[in-house]
C-alpha positions in Angstrom: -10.9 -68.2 29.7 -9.6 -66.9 26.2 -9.1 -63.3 26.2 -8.4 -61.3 23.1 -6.2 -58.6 23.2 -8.5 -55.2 22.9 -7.1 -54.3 19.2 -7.9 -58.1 17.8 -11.9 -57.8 18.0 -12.8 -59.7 15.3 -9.4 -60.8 13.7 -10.1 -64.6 15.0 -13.6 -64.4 13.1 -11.9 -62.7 10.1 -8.9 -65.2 9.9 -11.0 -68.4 10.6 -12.8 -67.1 7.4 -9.6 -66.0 5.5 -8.1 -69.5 6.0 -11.2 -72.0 5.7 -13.9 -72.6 3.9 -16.2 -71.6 6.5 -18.6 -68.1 5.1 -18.5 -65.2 7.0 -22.3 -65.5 8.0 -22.0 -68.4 9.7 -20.6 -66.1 12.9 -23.3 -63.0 14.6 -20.9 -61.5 16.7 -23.2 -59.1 19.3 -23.0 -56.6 22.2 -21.1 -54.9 18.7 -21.6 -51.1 20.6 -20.2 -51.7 23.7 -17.5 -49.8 22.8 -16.3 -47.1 20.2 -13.5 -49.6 19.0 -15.4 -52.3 18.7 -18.6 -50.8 17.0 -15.9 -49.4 14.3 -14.5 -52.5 14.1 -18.4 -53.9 13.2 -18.4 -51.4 10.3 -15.3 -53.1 8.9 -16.6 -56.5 9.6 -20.3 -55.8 8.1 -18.7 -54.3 4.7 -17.1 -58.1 4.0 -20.8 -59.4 4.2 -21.2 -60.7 7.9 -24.1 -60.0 10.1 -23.6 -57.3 12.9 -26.0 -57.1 15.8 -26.3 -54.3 18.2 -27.5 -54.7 22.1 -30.1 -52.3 23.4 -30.8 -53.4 26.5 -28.5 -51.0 28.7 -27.3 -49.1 31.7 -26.4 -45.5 32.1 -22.7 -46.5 33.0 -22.5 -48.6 30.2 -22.8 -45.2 27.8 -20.6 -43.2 30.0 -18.1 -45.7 29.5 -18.3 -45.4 25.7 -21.2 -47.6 24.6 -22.4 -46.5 21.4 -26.6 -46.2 21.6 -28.2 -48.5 19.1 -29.9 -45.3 17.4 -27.2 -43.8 16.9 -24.8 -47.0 15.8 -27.2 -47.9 13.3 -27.7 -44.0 11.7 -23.7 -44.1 11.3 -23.6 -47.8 10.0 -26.0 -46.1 7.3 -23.9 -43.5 6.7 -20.1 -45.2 6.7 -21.9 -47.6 3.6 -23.0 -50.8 5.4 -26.1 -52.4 3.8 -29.3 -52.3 6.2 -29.7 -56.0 5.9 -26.1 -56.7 7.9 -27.3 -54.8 10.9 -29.9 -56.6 13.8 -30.5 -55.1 17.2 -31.3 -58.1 19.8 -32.4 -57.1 23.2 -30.9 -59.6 25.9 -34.4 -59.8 27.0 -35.1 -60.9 30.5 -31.7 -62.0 30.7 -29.1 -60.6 32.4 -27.6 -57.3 32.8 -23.8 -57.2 35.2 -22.7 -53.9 36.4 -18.9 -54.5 37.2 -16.6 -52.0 39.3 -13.0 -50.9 37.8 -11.2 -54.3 39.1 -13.9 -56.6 37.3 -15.8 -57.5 40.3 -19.8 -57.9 39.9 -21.3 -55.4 41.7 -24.7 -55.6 40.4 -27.5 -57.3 38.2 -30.3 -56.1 36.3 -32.4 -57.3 34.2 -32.4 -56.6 30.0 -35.9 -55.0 29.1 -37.6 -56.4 25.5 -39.2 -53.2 25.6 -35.5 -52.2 24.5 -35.8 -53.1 21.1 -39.3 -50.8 20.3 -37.6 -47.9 22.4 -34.5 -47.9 20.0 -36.0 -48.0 16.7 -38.1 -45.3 17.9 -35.1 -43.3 18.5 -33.5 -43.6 15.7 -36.7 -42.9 13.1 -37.3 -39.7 15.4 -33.9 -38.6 17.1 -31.7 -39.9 14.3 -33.9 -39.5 11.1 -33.3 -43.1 9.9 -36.3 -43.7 7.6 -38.9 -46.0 9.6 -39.2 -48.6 7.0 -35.2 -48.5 7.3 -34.7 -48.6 10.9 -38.1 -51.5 11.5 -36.0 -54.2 9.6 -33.2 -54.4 12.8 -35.7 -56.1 14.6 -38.3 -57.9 12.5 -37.0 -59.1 8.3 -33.2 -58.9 9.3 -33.2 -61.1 12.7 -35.7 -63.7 11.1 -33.4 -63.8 7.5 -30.1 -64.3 10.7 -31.9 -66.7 12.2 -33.7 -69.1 9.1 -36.8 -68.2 10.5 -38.8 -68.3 7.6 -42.4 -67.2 8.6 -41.3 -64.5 10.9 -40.1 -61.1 9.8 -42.1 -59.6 7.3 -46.1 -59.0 6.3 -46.4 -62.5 4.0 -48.6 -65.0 2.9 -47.9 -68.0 4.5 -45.8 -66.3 7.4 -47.1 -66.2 10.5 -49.5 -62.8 11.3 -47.5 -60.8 14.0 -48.0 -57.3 13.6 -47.3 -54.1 15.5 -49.2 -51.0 14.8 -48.3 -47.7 15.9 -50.0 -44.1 16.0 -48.6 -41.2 13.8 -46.5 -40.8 17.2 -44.6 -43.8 16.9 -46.6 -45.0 20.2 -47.7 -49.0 20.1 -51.3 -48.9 19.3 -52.3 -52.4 18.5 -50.5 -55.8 18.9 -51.2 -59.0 17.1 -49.4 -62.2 17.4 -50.1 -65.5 15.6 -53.4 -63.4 14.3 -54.3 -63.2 17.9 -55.0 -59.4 19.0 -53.1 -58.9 21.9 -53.3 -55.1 22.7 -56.2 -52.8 20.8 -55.9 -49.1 21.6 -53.0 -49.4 23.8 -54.7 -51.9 26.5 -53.7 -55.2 26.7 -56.7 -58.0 25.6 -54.4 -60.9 27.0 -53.0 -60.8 30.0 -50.8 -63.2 32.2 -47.7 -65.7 31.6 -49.0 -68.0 29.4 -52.2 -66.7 27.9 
């Protein structure tokens, strides 16, 4: 396994750039809060013109230990200068989540929530005061301009018709995905796996 040393971060990124022809967008480094360093190291990175994404899914040991909450990493991206459309939050949905002890042994597993994602753009419009129409593009135009997905992202003609709409309290009122209504007045319409 290649380790790099906890002061590189990003240098083999950065130098691969520096000394080729490959552009700096071609790389999304995540998990970019996991750590104070790191996160500032992001800031750095983003101002060149590459893509930064933050992680919410997360455990309370993981902030104790100096993980930088997504609300609060993306209100002091805004505020060191980075342009909003450098910054994604992804949510390691349904994937998983290791808890390690001191030594680097696994000592437990849980399970990243896509609920995540709505949870930390609400915290940063109301805990944070980043603008809603600011703080919505981390997980809907910006992701979808990352990852070429043309008819994702933003209200469109021609793109596809997924919509969220929320109450004056930020709450998910209505879903709609592929025009389909999937939730209307906070219950669910469709229901199950593959429905």
């Amino acid at each position: 396994m290649f380790m790099l040393a906890t002061a590189d971060h990003l240098k083999v990124i950065e130098q691969v750039v520096e000394q080729t022809d490959i552009p700096i967008r071609q790389f999304y480094p995540t998990h970019m809060n996991r750590n104070l360093h790191l996160f500032e190291a992001g800031i750095e990175y983003a101002k060149k013109g590459g893509w930064i994404d933050f992680t919410t899914s997360s455990i309370p040991k993981f902030l104790e230990e100096g993980e930088v909450k997504c609300s609060v990493a993306l209100k002091r991206m805004l505020e060191a200068g980075v342009d909003i459309g450098q910054i994604t939050f992804t949510s390691d949905g349904q994937a998983s989540l290791p808890d390690f002890d001191k030594n680097g042994e696994l000592i437990g597993l849980q399970i990243g929530q896509v609920s995540s994602l709505y949870e930390a753009v609400k915290e940063a419009v109301l805990s944070e005061g980043v603008p809603l129409e600011v703080a919505i593009r981390v997980i809907t135009s910006n992701p979808a301009a990352v990852l070429k997905l043309k008819q994702k992202g933003r209200i469109e003609a021609g793109c596809d018709a997924d919509l969220v709409l929320l109450d004056d309290s930020l709450e998910i009122d209505t879903v709609i995905a592929m025009g389909k209504v999937m939730v209307e007045n906070k219950l669910p319409i469709v229901k199950g796996t593959f429905e």
